[in-house]
N, CA, C and O atoms as a GROMACS GRO file, in nm:
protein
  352
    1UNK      N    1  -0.769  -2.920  -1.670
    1UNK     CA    2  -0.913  -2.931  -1.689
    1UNK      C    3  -0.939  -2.986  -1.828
    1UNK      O    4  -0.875  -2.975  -1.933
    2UNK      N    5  -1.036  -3.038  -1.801
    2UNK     CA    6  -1.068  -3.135  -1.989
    2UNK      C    7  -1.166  -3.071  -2.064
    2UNK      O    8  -1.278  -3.089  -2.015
    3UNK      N    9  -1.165  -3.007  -2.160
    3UNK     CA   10  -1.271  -2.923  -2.205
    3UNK      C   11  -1.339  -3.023  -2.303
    3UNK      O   12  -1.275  -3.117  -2.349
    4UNK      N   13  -1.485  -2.997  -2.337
    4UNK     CA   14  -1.575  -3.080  -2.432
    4UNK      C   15  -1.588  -3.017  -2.599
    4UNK      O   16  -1.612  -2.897  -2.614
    5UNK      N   17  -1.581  -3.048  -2.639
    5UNK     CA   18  -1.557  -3.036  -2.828
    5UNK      C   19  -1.600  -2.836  -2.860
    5UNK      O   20  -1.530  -2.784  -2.946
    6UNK      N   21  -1.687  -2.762  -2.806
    6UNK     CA   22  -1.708  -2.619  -2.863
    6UNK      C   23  -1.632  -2.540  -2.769
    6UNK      O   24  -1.559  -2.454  -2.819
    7UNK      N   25  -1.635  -2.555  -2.613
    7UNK     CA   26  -1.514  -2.492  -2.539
    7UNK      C   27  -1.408  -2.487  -2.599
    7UNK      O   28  -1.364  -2.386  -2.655
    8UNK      N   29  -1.339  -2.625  -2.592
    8UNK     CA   30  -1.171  -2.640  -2.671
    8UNK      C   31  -1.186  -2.612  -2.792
    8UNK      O   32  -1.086  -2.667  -2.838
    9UNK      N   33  -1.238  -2.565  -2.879
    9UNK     CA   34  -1.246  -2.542  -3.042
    9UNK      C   35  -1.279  -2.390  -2.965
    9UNK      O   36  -1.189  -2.333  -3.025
   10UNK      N   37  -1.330  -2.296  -2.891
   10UNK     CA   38  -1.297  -2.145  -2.854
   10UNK      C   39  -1.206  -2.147  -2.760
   10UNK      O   40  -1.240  -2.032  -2.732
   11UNK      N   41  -1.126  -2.167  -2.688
   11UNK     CA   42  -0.989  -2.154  -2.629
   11UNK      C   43  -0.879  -2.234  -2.738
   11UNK      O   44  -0.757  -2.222  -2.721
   12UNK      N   45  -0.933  -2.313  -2.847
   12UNK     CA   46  -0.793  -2.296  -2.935
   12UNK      C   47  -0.796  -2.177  -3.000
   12UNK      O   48  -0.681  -2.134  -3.011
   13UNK      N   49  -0.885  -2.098  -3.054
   13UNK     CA   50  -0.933  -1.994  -3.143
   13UNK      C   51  -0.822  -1.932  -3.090
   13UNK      O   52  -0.703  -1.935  -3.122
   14UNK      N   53  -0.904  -1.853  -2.972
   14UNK     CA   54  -0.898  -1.748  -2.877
   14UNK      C   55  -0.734  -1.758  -2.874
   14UNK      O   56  -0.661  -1.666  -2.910
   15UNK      N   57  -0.697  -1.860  -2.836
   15UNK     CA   58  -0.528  -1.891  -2.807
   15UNK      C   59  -0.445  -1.848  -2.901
   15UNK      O   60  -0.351  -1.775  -2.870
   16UNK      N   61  -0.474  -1.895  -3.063
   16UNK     CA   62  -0.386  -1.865  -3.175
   16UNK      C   63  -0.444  -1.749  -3.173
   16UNK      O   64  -0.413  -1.727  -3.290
   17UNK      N   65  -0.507  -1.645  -3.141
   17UNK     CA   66  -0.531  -1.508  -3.155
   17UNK      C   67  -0.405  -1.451  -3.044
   17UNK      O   68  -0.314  -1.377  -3.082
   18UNK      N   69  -0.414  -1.484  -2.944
   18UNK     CA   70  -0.297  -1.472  -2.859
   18UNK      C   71  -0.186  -1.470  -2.906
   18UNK      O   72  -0.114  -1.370  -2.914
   19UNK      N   73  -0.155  -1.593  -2.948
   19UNK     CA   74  -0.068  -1.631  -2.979
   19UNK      C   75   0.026  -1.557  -3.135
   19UNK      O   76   0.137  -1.598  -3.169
   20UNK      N   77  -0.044  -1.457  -3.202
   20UNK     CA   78  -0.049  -1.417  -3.278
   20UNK      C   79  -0.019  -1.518  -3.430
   20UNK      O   80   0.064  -1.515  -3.521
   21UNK      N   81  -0.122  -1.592  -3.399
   21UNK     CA   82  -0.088  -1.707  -3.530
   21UNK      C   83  -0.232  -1.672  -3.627
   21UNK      O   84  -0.238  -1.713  -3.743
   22UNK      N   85  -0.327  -1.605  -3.575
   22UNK     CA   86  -0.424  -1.511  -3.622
   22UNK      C   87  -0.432  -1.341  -3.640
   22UNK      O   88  -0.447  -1.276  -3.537
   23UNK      N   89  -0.424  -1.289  -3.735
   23UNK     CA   90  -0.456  -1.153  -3.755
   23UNK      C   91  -0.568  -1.096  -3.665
   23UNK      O   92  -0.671  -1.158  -3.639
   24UNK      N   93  -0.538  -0.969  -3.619
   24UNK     CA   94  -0.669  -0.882  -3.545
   24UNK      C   95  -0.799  -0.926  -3.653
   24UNK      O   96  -0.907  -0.974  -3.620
   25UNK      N   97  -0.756  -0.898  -3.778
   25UNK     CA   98  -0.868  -0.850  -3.911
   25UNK      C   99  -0.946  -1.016  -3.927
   25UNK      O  100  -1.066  -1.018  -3.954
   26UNK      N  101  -0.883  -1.130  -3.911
   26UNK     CA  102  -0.942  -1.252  -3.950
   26UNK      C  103  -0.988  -1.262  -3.788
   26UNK      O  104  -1.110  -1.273  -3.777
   27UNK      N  105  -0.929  -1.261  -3.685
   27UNK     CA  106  -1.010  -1.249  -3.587
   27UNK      C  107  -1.126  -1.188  -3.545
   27UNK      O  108  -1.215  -1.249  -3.487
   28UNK      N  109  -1.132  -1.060  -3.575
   28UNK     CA  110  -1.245  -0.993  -3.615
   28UNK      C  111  -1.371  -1.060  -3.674
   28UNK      O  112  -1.489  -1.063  -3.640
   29UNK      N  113  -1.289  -1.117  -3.788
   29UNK     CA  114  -1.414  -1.135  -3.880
   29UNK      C  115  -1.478  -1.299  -3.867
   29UNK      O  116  -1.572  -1.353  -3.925
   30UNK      N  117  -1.382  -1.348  -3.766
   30UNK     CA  118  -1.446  -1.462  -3.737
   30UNK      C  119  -1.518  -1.500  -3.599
   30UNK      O  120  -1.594  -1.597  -3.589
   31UNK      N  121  -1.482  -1.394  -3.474
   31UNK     CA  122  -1.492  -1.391  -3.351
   31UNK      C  123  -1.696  -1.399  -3.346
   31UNK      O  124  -1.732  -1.487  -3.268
   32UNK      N  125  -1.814  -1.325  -3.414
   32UNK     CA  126  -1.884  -1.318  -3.401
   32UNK      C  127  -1.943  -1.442  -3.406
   32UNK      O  128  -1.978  -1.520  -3.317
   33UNK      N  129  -1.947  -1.448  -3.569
   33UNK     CA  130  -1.969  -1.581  -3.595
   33UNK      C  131  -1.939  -1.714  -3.526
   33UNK      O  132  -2.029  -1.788  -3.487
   34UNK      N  133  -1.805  -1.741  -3.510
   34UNK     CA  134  -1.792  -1.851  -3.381
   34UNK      C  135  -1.870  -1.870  -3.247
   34UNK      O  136  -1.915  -1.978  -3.210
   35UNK      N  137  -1.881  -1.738  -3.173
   35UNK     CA  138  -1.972  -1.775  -3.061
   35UNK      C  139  -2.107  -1.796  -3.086
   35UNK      O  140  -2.147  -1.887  -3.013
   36UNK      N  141  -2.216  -1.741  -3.173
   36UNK     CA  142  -2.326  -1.784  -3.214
   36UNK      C  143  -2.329  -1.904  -3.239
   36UNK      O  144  -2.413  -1.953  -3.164
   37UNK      N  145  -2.254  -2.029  -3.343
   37UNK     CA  146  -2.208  -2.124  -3.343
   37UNK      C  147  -2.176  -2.209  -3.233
   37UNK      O  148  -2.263  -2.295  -3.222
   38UNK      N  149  -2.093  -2.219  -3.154
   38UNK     CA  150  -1.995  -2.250  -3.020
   38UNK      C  151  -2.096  -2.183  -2.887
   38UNK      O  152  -2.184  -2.268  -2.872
   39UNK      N  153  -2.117  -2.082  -2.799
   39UNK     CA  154  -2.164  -2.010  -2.734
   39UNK      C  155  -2.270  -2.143  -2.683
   39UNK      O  156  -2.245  -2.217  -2.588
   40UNK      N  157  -2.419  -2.152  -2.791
   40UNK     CA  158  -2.533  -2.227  -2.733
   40UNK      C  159  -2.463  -2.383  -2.652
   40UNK      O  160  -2.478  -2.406  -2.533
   41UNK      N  161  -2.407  -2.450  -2.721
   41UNK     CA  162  -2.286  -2.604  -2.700
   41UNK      C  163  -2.240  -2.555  -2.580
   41UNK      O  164  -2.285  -2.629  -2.491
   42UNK      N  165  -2.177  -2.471  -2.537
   42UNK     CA  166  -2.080  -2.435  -2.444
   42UNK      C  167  -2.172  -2.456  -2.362
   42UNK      O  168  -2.167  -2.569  -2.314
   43UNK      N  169  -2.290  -2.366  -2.311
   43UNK     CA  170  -2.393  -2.351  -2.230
   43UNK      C  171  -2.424  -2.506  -2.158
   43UNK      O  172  -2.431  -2.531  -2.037
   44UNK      N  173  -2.437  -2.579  -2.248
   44UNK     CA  174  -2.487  -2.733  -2.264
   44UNK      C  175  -2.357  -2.799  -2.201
   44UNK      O  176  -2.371  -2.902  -2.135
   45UNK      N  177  -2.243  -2.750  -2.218
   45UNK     CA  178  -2.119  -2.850  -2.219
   45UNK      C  179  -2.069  -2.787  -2.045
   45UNK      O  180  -1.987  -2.844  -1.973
   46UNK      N  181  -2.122  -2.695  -2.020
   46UNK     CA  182  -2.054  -2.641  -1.878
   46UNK      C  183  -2.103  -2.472  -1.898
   46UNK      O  184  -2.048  -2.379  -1.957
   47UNK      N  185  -2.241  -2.482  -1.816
   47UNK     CA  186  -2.322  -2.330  -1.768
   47UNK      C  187  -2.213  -2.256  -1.748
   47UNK      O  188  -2.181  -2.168  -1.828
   48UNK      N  189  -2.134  -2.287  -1.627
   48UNK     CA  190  -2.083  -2.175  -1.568
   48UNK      C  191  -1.922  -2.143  -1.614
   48UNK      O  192  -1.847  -2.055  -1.572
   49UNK      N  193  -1.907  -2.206  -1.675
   49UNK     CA  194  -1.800  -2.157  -1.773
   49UNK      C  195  -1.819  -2.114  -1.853
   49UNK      O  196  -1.738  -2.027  -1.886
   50UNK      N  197  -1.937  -2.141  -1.945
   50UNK     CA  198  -1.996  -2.066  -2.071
   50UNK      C  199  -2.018  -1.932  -2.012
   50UNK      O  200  -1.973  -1.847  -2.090
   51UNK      N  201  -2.072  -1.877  -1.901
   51UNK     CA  202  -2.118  -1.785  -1.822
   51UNK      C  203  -1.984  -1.693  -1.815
   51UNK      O  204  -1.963  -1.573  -1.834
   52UNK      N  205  -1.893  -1.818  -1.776
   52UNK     CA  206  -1.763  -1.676  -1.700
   52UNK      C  207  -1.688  -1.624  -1.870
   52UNK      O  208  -1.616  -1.525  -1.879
   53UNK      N  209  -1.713  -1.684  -1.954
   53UNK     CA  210  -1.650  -1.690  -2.111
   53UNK      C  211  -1.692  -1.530  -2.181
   53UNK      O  212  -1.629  -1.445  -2.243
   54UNK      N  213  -1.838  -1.545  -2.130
   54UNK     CA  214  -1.934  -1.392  -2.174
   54UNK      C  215  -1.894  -1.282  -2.048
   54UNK      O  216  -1.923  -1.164  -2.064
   55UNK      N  217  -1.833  -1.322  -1.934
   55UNK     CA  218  -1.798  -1.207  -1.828
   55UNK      C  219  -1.633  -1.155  -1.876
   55UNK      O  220  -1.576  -1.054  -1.836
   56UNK      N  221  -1.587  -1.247  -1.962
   56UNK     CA  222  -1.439  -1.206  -1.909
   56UNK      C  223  -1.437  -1.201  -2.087
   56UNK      O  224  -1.465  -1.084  -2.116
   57UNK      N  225  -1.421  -1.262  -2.186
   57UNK     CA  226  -1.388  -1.280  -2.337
   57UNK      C  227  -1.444  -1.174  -2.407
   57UNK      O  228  -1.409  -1.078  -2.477
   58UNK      N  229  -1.584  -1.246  -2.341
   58UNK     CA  230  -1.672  -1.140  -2.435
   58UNK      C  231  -1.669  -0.985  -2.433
   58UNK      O  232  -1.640  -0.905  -2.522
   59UNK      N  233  -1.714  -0.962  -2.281
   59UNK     CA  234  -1.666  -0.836  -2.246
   59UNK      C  235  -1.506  -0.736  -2.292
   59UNK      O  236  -1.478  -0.621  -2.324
   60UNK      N  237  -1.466  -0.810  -2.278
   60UNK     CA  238  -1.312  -0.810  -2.276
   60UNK      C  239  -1.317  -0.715  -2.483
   60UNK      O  240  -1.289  -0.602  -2.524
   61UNK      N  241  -1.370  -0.851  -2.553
   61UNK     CA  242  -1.382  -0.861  -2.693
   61UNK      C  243  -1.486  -0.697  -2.724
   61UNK      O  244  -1.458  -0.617  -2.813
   62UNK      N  245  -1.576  -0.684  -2.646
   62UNK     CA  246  -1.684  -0.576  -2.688
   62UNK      C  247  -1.618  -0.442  -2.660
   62UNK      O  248  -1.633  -0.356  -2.746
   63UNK      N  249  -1.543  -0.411  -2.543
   63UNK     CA  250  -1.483  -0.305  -2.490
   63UNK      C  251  -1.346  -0.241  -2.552
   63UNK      O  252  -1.314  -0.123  -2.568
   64UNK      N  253  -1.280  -0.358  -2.582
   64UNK     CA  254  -1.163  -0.343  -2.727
   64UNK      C  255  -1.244  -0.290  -2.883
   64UNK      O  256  -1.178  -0.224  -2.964
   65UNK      N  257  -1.342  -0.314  -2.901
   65UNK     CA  258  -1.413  -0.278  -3.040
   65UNK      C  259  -1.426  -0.166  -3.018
   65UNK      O  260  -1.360  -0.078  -3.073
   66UNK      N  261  -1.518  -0.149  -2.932
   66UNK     CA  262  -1.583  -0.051  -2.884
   66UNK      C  263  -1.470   0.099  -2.851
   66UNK      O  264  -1.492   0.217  -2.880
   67UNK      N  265  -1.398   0.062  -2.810
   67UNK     CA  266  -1.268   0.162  -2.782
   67UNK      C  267  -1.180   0.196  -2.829
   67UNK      O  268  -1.104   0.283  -2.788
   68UNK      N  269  -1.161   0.079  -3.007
   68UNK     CA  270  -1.076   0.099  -3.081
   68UNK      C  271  -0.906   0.108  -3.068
   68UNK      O  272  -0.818   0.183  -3.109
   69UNK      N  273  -0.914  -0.011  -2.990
   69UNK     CA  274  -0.790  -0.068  -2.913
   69UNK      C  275  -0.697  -0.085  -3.041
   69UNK      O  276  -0.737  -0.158  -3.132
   70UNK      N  277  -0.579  -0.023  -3.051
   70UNK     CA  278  -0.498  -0.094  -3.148
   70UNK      C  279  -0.449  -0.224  -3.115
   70UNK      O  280  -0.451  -0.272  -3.001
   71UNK      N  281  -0.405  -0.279  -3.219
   71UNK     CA  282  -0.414  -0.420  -3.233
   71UNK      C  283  -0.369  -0.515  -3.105
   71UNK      O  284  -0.429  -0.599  -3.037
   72UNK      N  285  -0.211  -0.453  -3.105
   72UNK     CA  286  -0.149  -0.503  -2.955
   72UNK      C  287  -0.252  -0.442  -2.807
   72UNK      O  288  -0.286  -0.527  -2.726
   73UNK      N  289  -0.268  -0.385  -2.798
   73UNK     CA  290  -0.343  -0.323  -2.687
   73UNK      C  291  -0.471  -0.431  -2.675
   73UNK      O  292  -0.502  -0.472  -2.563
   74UNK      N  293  -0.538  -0.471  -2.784
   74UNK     CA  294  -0.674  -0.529  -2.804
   74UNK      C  295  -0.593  -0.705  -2.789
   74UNK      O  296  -0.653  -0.781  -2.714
   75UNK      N  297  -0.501  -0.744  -2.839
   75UNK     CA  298  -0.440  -0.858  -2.791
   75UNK      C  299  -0.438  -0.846  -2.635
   75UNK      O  300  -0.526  -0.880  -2.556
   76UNK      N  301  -0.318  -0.789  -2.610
   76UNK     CA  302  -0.316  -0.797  -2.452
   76UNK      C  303  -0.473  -0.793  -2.385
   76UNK      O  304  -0.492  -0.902  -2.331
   77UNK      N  305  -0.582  -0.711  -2.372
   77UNK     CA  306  -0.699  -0.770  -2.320
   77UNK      C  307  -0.739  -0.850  -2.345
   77UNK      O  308  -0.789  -0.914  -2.253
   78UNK      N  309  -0.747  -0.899  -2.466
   78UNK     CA  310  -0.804  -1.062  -2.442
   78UNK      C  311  -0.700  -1.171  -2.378
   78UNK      O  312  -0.748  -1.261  -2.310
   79UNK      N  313  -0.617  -1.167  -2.390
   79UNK     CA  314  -0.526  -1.219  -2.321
   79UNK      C  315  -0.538  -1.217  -2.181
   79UNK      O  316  -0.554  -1.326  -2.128
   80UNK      N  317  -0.532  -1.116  -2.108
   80UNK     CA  318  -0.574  -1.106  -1.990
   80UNK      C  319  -0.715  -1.144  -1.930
   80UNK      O  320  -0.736  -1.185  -1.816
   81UNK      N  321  -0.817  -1.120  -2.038
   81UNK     CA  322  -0.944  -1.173  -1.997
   81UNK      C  323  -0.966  -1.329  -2.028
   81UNK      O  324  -1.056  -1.391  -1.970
   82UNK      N  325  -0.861  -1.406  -2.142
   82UNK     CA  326  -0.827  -1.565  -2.118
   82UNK      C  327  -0.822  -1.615  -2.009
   82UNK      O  328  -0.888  -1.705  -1.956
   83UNK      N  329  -0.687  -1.512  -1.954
   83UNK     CA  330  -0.611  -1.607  -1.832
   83UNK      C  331  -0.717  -1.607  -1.710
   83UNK      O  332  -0.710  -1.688  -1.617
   84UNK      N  333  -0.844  -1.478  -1.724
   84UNK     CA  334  -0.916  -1.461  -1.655
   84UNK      C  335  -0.998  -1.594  -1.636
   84UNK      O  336  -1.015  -1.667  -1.539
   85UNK      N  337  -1.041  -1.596  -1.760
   85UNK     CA  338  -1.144  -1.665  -1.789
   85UNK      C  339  -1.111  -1.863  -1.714
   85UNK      O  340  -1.169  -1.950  -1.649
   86UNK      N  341  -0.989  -1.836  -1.781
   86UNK     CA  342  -0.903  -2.016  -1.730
   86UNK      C  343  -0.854  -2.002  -1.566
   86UNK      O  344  -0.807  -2.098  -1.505
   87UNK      N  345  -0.868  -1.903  -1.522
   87UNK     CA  346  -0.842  -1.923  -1.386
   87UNK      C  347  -0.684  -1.912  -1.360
   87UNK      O  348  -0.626  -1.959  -1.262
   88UNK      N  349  -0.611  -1.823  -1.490
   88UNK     CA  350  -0.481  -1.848  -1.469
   88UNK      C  351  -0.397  -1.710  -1.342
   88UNK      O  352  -0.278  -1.718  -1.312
   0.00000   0.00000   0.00000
């Protein structure tokens, strides 16, 4: 699938967070900020992917905070809510 310039700039993010080439703590502190940024574009660039991004990432992202997931634990859900999200 070919993603348009704010999708692929949040699935590279999201990925090196995976990928552990990003810290929980810089992820953290950049995850908000990016979708406010990225999020409105996305909407514009593909509704219903922007849509499934806030069902599976976001969620995914709020429920790890919220629950105080240690680090690996809070990796693996987003991870799982990626592959969600990409249809993997």
């Amino acid at each position: 699938m070919n993603f348009k310039k704010h999708t692929a700039f949040m699935i590279d993010f999201i990925q090196d967070f995976i990928n552990g080439d990003i810290e929980r703590y810089f992820f953290d502190l950049d995850y908000s900020a990016y979708v406010i940024e990225h999020f409105p574009h996305m909407e514009i660039e593909n509704g219903r992917f922007a849509d499934k991004f806030a069902n599976t990432i976001d969620r995914a992202y709020e429920r790890g905070t919220d629950l105080g997931l240690p680090d690996d634990e809070f990796r693996a859900e987003i991870s799982n809510a990626f592959n969600k999200w990409l249809g993997k």
